[in-house]
PDBQT receptor file of N, H, CA, C and O in Angstrom, charges set to zero:
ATOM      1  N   UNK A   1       0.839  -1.182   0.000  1.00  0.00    +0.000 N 
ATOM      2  CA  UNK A   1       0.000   0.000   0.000  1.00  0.00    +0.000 C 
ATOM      3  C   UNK A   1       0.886   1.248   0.000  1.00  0.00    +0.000 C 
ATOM      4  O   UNK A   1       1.982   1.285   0.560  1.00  0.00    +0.000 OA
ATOM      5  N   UNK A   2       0.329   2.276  -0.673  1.00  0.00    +0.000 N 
ATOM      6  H   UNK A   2      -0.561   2.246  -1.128  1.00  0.00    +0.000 HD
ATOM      7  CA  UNK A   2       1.260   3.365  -0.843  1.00  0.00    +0.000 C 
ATOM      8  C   UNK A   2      -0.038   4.231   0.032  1.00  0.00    +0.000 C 
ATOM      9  O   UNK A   2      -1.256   4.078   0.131  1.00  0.00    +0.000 OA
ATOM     10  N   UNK A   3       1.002   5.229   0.594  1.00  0.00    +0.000 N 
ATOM     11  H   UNK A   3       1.991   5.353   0.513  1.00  0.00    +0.000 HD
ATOM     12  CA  UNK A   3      -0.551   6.856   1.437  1.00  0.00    +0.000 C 
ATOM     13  C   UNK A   3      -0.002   7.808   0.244  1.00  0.00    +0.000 C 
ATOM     14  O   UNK A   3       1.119   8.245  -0.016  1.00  0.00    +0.000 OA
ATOM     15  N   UNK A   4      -1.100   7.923  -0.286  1.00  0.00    +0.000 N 
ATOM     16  H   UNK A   4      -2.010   7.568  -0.075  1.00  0.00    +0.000 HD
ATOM     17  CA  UNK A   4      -1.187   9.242  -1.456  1.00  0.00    +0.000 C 
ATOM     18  C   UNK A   4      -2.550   9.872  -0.794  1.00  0.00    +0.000 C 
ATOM     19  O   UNK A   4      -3.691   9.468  -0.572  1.00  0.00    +0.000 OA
ATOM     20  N   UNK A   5      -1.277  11.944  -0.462  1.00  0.00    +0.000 N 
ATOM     21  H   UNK A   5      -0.350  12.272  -0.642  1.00  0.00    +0.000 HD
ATOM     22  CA  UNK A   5      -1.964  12.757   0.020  1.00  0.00    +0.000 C 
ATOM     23  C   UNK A   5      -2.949  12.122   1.240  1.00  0.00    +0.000 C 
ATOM     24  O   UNK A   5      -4.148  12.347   1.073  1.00  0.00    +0.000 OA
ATOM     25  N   UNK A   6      -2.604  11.402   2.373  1.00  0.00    +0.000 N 
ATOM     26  H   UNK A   6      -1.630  11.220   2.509  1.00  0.00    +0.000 HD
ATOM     27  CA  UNK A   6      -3.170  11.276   3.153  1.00  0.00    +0.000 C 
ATOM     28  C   UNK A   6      -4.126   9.862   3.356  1.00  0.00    +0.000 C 
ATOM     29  O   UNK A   6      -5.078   9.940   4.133  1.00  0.00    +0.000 OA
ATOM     30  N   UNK A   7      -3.956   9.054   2.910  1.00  0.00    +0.000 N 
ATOM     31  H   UNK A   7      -3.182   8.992   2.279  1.00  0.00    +0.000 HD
ATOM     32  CA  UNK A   7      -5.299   7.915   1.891  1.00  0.00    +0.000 C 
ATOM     33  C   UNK A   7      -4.103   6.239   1.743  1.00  0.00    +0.000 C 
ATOM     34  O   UNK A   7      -3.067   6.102   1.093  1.00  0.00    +0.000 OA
ATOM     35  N   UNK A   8      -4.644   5.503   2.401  1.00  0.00    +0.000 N 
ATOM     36  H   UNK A   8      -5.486   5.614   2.929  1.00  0.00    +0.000 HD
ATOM     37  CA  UNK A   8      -4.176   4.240   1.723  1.00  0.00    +0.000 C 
ATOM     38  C   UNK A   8      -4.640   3.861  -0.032  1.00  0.00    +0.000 C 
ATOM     39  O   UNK A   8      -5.822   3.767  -0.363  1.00  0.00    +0.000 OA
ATOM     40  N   UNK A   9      -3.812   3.729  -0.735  1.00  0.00    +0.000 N 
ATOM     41  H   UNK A   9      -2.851   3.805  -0.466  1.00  0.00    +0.000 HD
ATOM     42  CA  UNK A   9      -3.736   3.554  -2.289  1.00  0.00    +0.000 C 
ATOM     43  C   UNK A   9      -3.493   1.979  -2.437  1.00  0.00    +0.000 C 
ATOM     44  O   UNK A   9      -2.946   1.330  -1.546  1.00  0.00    +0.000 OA
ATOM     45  N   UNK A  10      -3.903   1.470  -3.526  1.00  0.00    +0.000 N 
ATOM     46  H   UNK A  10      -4.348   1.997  -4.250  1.00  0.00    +0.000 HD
ATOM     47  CA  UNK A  10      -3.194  -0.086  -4.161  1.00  0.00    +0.000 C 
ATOM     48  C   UNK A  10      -2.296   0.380  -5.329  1.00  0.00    +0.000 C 
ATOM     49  O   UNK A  10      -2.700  -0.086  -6.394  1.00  0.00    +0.000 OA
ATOM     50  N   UNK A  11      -1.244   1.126  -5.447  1.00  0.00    +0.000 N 
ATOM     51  H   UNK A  11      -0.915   1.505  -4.582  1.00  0.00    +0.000 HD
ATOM     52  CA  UNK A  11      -0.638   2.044  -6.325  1.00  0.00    +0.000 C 
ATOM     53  C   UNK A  11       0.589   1.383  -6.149  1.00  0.00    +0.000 C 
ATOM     54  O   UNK A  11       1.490   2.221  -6.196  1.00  0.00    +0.000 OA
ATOM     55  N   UNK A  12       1.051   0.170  -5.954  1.00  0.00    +0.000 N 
ATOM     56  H   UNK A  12       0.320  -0.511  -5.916  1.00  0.00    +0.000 HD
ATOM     57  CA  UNK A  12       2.662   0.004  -5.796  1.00  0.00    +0.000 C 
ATOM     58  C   UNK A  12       2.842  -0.588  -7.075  1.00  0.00    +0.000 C 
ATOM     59  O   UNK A  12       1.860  -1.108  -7.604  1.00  0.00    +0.000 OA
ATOM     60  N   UNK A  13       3.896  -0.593  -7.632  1.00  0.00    +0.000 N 
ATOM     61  H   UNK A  13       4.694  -0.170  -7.202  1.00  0.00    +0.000 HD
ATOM     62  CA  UNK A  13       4.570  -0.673  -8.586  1.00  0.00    +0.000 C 
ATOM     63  C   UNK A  13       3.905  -0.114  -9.984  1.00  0.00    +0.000 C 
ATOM     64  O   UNK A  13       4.244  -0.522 -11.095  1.00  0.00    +0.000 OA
ATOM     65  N   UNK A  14       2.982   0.806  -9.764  1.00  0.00    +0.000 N 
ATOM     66  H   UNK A  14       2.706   1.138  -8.862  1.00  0.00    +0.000 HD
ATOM     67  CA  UNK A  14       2.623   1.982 -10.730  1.00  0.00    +0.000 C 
ATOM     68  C   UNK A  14       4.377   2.912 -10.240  1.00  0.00    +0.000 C 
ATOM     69  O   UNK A  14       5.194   2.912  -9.320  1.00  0.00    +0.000 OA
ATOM     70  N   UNK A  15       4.089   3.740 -11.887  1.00  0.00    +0.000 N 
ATOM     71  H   UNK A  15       3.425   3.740 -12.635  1.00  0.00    +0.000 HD
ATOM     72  CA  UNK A  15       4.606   5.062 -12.241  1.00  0.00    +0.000 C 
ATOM     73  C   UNK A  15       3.835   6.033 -11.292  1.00  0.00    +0.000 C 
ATOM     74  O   UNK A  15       2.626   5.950 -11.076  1.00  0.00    +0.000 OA
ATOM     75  N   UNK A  16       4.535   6.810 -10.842  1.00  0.00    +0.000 N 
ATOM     76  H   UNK A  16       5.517   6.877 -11.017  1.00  0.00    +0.000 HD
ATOM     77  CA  UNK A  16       3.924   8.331 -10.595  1.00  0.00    +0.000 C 
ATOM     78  C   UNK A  16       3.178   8.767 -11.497  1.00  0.00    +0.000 C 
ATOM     79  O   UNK A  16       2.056   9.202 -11.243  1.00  0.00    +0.000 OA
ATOM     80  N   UNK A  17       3.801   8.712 -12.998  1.00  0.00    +0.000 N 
ATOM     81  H   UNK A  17       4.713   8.358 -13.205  1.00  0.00    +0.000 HD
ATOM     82  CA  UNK A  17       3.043   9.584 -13.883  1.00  0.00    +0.000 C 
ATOM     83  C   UNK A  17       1.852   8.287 -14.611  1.00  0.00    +0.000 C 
ATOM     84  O   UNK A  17       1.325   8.512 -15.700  1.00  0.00    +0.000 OA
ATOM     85  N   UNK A  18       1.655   7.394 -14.079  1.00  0.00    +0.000 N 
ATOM     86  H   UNK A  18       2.084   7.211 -13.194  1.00  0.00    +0.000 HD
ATOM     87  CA  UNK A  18       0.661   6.342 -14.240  1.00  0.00    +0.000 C 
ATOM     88  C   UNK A  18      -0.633   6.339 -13.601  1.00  0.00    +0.000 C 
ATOM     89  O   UNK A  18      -1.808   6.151 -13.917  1.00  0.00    +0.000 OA
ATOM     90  N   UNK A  19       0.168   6.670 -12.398  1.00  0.00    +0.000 N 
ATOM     91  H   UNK A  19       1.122   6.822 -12.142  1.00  0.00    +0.000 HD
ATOM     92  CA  UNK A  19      -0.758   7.052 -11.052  1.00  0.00    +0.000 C 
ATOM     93  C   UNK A  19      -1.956   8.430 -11.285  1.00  0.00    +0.000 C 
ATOM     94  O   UNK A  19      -3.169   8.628 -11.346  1.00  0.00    +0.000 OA
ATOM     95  N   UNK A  20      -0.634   9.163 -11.357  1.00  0.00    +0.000 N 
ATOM     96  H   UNK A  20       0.352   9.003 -11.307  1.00  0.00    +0.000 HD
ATOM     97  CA  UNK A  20      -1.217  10.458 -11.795  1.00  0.00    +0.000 C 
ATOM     98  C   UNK A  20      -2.777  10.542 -12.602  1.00  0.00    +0.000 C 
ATOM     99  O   UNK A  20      -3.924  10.925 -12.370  1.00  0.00    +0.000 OA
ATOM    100  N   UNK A  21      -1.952   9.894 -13.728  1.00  0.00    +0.000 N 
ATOM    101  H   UNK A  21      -1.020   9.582 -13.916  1.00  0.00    +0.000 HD
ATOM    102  CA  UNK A  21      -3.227   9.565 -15.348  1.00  0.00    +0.000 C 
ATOM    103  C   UNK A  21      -4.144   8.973 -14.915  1.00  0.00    +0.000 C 
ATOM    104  O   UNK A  21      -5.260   9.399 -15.211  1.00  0.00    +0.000 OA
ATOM    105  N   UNK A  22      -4.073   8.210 -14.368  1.00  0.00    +0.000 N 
ATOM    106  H   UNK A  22      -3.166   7.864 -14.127  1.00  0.00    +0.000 HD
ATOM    107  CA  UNK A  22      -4.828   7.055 -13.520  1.00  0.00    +0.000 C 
ATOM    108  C   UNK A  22      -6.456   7.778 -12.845  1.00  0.00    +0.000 C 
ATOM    109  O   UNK A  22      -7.668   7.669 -13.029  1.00  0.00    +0.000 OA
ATOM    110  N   UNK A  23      -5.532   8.497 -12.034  1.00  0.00    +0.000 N 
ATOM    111  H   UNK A  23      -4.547   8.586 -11.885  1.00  0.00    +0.000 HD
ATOM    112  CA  UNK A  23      -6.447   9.397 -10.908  1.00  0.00    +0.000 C 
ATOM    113  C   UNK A  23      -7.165  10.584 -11.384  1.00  0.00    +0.000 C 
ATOM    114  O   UNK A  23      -8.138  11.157 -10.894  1.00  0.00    +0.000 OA
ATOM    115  N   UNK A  24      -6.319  10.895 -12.698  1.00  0.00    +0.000 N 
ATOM    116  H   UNK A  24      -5.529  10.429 -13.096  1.00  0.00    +0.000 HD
ATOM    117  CA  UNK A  24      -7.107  12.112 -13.053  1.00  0.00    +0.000 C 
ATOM    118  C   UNK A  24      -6.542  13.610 -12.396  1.00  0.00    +0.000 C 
ATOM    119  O   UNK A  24      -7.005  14.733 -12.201  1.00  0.00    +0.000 OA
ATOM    120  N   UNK A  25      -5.742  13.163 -12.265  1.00  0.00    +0.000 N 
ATOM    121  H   UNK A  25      -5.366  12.250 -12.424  1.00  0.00    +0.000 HD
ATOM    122  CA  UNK A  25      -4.181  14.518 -12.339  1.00  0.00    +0.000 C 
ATOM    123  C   UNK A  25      -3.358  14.918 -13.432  1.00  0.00    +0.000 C 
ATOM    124  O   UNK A  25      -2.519  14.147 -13.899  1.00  0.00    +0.000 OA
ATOM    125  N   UNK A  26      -3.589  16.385 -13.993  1.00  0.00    +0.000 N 
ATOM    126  H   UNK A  26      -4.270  17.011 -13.613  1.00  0.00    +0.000 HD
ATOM    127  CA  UNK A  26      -2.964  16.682 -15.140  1.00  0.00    +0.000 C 
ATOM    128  C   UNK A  26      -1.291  16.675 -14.783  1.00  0.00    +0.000 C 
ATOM    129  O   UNK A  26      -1.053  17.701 -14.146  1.00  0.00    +0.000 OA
ATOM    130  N   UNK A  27      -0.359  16.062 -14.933  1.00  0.00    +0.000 N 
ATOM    131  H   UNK A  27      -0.553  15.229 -15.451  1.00  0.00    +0.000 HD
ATOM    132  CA  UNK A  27       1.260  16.004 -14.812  1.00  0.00    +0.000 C 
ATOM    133  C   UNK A  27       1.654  17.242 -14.686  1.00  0.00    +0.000 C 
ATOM    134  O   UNK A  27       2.294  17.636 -13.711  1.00  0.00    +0.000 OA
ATOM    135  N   UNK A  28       1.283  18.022 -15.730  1.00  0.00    +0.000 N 
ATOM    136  H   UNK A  28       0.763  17.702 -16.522  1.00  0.00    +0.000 HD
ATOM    137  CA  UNK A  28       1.838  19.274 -15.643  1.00  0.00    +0.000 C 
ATOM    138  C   UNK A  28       1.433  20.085 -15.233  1.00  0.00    +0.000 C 
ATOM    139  O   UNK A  28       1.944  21.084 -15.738  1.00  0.00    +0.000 OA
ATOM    140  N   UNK A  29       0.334  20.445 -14.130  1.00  0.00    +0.000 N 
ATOM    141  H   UNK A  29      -0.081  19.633 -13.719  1.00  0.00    +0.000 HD
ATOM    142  CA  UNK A  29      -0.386  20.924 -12.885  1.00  0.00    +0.000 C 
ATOM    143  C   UNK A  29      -0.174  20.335 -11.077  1.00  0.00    +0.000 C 
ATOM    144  O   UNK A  29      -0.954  20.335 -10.124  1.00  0.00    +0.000 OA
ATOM    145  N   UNK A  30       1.236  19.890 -11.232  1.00  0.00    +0.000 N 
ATOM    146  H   UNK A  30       1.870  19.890 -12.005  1.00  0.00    +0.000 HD
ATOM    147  CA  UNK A  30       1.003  19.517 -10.602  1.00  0.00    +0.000 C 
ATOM    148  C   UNK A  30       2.450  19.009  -9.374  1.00  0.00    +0.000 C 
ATOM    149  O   UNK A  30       3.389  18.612 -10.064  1.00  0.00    +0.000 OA
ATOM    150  N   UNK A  31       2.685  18.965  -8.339  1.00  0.00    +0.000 N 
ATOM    151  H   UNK A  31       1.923  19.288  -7.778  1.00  0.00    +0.000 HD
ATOM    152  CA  UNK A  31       4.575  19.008  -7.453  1.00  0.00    +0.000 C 
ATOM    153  C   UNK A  31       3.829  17.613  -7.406  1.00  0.00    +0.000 C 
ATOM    154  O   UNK A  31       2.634  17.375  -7.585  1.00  0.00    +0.000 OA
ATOM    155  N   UNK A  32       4.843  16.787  -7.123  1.00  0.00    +0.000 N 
ATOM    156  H   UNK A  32       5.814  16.980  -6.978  1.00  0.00    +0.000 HD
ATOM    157  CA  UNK A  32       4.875  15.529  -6.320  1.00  0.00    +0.000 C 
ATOM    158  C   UNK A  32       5.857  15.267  -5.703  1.00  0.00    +0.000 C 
ATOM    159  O   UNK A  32       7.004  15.298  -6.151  1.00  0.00    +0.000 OA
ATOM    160  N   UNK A  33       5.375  14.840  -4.089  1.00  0.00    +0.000 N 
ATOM    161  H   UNK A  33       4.444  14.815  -3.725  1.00  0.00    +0.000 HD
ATOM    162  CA  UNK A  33       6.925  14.508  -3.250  1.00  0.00    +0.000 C 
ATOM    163  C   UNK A  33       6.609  13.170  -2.239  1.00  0.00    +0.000 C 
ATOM    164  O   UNK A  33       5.865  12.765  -1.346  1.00  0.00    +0.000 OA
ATOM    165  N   UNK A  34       7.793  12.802  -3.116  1.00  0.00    +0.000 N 
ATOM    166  H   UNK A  34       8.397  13.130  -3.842  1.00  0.00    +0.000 HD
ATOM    167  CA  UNK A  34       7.620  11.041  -2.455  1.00  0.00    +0.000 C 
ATOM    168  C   UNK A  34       8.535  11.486  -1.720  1.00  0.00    +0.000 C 
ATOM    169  O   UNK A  34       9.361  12.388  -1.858  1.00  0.00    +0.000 OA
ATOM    170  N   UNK A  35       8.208  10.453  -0.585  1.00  0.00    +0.000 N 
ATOM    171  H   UNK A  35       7.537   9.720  -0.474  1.00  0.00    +0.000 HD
ATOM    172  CA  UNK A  35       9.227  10.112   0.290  1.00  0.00    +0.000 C 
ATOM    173  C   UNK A  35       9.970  11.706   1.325  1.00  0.00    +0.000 C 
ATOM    174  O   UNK A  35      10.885  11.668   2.147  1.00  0.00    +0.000 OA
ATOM    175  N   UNK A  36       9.406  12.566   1.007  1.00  0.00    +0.000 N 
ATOM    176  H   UNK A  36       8.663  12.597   0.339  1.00  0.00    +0.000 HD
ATOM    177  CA  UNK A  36       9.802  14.416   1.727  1.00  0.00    +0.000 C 
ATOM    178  C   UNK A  36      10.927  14.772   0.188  1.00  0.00    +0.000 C 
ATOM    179  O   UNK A  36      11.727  15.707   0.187  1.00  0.00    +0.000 OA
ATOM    180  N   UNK A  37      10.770  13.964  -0.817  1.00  0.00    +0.000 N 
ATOM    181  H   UNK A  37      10.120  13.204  -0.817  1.00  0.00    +0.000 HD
ATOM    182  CA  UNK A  37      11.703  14.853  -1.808  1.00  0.00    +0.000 C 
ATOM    183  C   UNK A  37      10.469  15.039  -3.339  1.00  0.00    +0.000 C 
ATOM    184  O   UNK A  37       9.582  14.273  -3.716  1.00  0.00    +0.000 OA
ATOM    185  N   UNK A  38      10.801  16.007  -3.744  1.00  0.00    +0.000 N 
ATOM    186  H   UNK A  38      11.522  16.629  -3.438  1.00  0.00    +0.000 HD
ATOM    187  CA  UNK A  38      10.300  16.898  -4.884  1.00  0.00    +0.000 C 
ATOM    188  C   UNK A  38      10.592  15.799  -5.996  1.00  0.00    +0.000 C 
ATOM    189  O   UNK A  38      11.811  15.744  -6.158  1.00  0.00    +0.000 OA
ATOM    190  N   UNK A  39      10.035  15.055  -6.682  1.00  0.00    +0.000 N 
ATOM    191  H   UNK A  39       9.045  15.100  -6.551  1.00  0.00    +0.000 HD
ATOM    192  CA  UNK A  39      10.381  14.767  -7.874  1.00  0.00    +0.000 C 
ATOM    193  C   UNK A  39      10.757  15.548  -9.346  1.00  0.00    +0.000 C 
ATOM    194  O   UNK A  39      10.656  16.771  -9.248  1.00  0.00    +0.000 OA
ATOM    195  N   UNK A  40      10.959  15.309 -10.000  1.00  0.00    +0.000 N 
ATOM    196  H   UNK A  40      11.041  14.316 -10.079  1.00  0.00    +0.000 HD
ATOM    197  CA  UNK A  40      11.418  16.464 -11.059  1.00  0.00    +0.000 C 
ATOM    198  C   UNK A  40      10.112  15.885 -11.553  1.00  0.00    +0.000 C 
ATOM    199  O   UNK A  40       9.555  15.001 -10.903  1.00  0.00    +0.000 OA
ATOM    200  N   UNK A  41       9.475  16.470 -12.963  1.00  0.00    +0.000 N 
ATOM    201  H   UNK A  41       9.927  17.189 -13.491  1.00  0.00    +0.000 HD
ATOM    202  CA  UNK A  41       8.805  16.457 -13.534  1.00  0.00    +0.000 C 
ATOM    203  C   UNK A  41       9.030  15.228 -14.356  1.00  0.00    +0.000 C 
ATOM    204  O   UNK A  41       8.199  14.320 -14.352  1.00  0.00    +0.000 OA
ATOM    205  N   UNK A  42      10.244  15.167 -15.136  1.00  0.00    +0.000 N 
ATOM    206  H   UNK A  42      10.919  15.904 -15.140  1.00  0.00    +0.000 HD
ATOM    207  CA  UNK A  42      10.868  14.222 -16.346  1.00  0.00    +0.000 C 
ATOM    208  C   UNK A  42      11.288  13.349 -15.895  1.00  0.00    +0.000 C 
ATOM    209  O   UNK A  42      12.116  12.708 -16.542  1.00  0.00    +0.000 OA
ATOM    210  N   UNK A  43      10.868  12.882 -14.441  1.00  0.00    +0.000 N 
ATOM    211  H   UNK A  43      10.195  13.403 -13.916  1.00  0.00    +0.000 HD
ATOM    212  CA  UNK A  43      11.024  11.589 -13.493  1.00  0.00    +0.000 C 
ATOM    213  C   UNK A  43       9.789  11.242 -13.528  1.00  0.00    +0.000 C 
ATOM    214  O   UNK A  43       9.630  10.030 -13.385  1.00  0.00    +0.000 OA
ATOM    215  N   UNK A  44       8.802  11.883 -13.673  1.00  0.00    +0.000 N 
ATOM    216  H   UNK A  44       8.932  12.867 -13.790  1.00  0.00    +0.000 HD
ATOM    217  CA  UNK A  44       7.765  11.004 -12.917  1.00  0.00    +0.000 C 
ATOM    218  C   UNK A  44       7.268   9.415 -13.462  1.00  0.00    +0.000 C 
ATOM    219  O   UNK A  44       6.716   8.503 -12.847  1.00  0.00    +0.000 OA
ATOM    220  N   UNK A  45       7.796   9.547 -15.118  1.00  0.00    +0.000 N 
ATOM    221  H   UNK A  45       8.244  10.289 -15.617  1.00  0.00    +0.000 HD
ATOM    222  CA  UNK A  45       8.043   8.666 -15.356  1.00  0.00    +0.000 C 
ATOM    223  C   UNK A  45       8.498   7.087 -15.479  1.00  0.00    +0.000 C 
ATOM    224  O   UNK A  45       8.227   6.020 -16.030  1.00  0.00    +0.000 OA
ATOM    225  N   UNK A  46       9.494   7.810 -14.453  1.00  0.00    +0.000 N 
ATOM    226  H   UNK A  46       9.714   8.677 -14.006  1.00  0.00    +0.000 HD
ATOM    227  CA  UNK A  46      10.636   6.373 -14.352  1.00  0.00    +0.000 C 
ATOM    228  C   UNK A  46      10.517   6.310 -12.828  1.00  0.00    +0.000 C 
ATOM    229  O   UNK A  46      11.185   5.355 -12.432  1.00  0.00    +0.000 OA
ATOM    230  N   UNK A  47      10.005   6.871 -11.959  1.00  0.00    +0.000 N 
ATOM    231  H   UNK A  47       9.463   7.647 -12.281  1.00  0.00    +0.000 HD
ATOM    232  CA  UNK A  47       9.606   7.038 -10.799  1.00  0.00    +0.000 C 
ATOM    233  C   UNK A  47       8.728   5.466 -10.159  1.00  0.00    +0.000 C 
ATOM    234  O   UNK A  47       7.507   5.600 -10.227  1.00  0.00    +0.000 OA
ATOM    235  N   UNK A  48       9.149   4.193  -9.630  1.00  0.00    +0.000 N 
ATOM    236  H   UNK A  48      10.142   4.085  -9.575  1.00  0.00    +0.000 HD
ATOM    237  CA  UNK A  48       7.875   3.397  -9.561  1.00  0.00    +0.000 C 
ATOM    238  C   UNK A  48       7.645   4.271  -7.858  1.00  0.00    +0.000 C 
ATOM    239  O   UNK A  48       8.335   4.934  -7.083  1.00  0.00    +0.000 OA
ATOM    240  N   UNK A  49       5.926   3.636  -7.969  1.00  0.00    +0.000 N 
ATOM    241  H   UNK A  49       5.365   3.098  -8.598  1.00  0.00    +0.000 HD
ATOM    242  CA  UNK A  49       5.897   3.563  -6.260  1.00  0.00    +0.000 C 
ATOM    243  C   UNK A  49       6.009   1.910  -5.760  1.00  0.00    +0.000 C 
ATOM    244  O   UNK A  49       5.877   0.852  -6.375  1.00  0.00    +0.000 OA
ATOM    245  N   UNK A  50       6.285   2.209  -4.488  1.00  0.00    +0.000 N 
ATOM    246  H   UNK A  50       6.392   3.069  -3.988  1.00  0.00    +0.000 HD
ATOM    247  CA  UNK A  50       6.684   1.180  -3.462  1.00  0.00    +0.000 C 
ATOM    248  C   UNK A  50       5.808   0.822  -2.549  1.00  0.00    +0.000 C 
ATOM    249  O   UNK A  50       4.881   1.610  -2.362  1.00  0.00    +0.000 OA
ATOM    250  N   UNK A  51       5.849  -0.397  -1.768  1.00  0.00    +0.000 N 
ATOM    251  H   UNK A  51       6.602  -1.036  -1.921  1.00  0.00    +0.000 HD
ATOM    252  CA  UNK A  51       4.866  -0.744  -0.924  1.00  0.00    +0.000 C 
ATOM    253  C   UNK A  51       5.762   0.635   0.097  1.00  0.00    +0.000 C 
ATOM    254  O   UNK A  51       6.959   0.852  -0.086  1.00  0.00    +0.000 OA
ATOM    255  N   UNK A  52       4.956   1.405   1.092  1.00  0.00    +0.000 N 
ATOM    256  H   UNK A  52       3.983   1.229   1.241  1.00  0.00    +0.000 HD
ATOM    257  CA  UNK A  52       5.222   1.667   2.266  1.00  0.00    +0.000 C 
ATOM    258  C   UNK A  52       5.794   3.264   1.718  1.00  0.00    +0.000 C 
ATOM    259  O   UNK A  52       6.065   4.198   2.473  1.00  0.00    +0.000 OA
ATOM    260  N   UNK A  53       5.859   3.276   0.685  1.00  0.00    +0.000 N 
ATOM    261  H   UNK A  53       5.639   2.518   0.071  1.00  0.00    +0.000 HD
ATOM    262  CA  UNK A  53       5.526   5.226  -0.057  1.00  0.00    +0.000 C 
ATOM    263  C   UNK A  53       4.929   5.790   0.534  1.00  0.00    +0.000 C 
ATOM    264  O   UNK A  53       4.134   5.114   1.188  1.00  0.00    +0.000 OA
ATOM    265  N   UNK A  54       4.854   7.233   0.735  1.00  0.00    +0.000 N 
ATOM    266  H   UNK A  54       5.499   7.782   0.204  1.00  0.00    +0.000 HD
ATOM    267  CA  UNK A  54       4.234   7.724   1.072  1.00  0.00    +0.000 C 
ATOM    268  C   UNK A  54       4.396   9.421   0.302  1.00  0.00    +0.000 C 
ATOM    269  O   UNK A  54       5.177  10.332   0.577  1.00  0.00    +0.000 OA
ATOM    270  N   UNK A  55       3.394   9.339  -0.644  1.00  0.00    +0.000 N 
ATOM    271  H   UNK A  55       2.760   8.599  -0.867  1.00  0.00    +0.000 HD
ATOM    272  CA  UNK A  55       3.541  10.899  -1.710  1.00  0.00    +0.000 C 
ATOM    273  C   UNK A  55       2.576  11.621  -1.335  1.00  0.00    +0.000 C 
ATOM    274  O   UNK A  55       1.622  11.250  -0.652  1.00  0.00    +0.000 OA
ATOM    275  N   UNK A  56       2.862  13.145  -1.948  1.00  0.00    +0.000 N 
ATOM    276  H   UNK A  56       3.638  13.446  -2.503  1.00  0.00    +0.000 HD
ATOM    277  CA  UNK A  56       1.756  14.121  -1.723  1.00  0.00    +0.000 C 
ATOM    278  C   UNK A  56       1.796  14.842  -3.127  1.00  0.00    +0.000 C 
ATOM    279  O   UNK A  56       2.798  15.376  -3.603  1.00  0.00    +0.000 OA
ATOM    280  N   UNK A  57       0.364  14.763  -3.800  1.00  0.00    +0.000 N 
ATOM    281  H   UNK A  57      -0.449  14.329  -3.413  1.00  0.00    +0.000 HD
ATOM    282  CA  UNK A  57       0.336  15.196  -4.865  1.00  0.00    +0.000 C 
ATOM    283  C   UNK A  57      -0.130  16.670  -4.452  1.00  0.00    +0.000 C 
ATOM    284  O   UNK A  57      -0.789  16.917  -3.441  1.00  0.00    +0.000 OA
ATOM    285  N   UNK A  58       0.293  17.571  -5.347  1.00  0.00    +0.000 N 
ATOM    286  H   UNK A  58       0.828  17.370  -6.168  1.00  0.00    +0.000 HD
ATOM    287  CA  UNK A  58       0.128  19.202  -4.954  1.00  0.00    +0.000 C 
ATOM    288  C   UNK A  58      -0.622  19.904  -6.193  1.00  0.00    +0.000 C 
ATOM    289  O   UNK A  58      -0.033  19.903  -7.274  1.00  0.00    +0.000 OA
ATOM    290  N   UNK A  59      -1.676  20.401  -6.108  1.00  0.00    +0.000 N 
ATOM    291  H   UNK A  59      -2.154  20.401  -5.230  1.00  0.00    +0.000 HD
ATOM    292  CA  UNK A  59      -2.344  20.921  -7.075  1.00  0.00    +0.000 C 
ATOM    293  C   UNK A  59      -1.975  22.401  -7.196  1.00  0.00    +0.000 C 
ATOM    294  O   UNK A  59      -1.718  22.907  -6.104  1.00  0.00    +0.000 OA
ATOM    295  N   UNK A  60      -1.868  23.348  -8.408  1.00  0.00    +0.000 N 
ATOM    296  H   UNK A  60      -2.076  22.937  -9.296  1.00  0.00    +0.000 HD
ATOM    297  CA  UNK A  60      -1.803  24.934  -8.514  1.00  0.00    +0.000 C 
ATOM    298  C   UNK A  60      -3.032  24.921  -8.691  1.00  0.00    +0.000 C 
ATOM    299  O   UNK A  60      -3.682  24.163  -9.411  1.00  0.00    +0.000 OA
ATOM    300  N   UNK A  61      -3.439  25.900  -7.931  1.00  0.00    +0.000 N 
ATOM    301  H   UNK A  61      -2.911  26.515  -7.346  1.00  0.00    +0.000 HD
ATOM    302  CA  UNK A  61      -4.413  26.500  -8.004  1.00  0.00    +0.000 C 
ATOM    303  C   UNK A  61      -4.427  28.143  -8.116  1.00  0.00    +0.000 C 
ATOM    304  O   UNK A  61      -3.789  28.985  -7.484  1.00  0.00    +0.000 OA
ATOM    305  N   UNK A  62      -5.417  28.274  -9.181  1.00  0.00    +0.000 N 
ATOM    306  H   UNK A  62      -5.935  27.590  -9.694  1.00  0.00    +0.000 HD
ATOM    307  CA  UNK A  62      -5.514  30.410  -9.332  1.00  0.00    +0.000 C 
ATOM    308  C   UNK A  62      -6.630  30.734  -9.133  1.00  0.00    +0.000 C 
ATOM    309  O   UNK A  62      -7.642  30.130  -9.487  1.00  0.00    +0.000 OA
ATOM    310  N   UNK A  63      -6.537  31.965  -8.402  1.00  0.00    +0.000 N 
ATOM    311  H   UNK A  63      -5.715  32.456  -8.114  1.00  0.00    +0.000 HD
ATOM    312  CA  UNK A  63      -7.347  33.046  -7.643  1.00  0.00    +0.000 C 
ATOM    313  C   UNK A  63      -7.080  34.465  -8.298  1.00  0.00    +0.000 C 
ATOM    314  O   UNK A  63      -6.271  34.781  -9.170  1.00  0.00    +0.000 OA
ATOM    315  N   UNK A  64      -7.995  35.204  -7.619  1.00  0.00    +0.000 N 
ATOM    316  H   UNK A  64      -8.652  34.947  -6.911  1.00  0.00    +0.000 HD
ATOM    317  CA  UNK A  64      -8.319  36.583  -7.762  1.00  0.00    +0.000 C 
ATOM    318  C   UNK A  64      -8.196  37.277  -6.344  1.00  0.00    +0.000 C 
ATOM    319  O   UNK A  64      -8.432  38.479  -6.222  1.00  0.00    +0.000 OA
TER     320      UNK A  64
């Protein structure tokens, strides 16, 4: 089990950017930090998750 943003997931040995697609997260809207580190973007790719991960997907959001 991986905790994405707070949540037990069945997400192990998915891609980040699998995950992502998966869930309905645009890649390029978006930080991800496994483990307390920032992934690069052009990782998320090659990125697997692991049993016992623990990521936080980060949304931008715009205001007025």
């Amino acid at each position: 089990m991986v905790t994405i943003n707070g949540k037990q997931e069945e997400a192990a040995g998915m891609t980040i950017l699998a995950y992502l697609e998966e869930a309905g997260y645009s890649p390029d809207r978006v930080v991800v930090e496994k483990n307390l580190e920032i992934i690069p973007r052009e990782a998320l790719g090659a990125s697997l998750l692991e049993d016992g991960d623990s990521v936080e997907v980060l949304r931008f959001v715009g205001g007025g």
